[in-house]
C-alpha positions in Angstrom: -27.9 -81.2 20.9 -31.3 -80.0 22.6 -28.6 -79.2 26.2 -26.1 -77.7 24.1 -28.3 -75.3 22.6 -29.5 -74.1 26.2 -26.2 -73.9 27.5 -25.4 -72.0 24.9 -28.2 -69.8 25.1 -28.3 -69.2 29.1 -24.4 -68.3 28.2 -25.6 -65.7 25.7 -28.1 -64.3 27.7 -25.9 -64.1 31.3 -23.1 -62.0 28.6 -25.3 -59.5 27.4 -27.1 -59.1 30.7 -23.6 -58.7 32.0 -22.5 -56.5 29.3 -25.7 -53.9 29.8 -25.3 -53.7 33.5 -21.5 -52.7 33.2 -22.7 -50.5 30.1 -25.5 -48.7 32.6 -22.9 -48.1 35.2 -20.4 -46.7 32.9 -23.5 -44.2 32.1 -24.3 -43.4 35.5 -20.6 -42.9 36.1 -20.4 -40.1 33.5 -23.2 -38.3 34.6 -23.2 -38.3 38.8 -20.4 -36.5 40.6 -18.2 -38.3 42.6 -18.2 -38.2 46.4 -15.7 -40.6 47.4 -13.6 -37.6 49.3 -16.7 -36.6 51.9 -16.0 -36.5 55.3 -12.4 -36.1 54.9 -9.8 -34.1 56.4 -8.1 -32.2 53.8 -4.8 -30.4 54.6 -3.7 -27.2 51.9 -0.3 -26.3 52.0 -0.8 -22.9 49.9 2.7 -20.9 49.3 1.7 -17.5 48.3 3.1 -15.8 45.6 5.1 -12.2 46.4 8.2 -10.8 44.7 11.3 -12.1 44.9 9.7 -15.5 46.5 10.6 -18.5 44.7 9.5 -22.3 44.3 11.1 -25.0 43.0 8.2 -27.6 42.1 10.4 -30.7 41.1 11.8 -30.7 44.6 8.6 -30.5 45.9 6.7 -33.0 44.1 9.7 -35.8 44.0 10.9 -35.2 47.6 9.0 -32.9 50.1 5.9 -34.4 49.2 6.4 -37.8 48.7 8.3 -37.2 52.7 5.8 -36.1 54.1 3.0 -38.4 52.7 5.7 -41.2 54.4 5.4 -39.7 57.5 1.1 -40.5 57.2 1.4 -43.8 56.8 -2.2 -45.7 56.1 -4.1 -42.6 57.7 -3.3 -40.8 54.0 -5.9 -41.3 51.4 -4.4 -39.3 48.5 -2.4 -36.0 47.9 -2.0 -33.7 45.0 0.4 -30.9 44.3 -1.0 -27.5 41.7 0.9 -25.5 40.6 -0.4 -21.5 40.4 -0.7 -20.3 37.1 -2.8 -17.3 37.0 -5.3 -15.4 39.2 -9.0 -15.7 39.1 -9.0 -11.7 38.7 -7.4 -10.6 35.2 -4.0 -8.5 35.7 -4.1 -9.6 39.1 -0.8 -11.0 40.7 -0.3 -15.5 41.0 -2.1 -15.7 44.8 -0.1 -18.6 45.2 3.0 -20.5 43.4 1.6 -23.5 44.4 -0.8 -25.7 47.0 0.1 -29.1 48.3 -3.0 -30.6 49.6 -3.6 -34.0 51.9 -6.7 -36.0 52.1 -6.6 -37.4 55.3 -9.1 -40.1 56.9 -8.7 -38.6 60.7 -7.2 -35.1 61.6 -6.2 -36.4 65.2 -3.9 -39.2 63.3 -2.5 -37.1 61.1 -1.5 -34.4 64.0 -0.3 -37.2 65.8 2.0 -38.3 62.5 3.2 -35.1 61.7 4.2 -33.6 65.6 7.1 -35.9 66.1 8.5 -35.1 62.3 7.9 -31.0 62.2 11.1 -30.2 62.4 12.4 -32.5 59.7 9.0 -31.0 57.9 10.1 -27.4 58.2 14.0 -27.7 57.7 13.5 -28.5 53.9 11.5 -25.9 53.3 14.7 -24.1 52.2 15.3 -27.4 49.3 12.7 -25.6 47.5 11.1 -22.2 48.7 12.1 -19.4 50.4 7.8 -18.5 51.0 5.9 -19.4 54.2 3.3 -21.6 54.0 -0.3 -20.8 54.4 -1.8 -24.1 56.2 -5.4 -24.2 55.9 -6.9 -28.1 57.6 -10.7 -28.6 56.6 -13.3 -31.1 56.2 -14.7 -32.4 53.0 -18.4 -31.9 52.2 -18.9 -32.5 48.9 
């Protein structure tokens, strides 16, 4: 009985010790920024807005994209598509229909990945704009 009880008690105690800790790092999650992106490449595909320029996002985001992110193999970390919505100047015109952007571990990998395939790259352009890209590769501080 005496062994039961301290079995069941060291069990109790390890739970709620376990419980707090994952509770604290939930916490600390919340509050501190995350800065799991630093020091990578990250490549912005902009398409800027003008008239009579179009965009056709489904395209984009179920093909284009998802082909080129192919071509990158393990070297990708992540990529996101946005679509433009407004300007950060009221009554100003869309500065862009929409920004594909790569996160990349190494920029010479991913020049290396996409120089063999930037034909292919360019030659559906016209499945889904009729814009020209503004390409803008940076690194990731924060």
């Amino acid at each position: 009985m005496k062994y039961t009880l301290l079995i069941l008690f060291l069990l109790t105690g390890t739970c709620s010790i376990s419980f707090s800790q994952e509770k604290q790092s939930r916490k600390t999650e919340k509050h501190s920024p995350v800065v799991e992106e630093k020091g990578l490449i990250k490549v912005s595909v902009m398409y800027p807005f003008a008239e009579g320029k179009t965009f056709n996002m489904e395209y984009y985001e179920t093909k284009h994209m998802p082909m080129v992110a192919a071509f990158l193999g393990s070297n990708l970390v992540k990529y996101t598509i946005e679509k433009g919505v407004a300007s950060g100047i009221p009554n100003q015109p869309l500065p862009y229909m929409a920004i594909g952007t790569f996160y990349v571990k190494n920029l010479s990998e991913y020049q290396a990945a996409i120089a063999p395939n930037r034909d292919a790259i360019r030659a559906d352009f016209a499945n889904y704009t009729n814009a020209t890209p503004v390409i803008l590769i940076s690194e990731v501080v924060r």
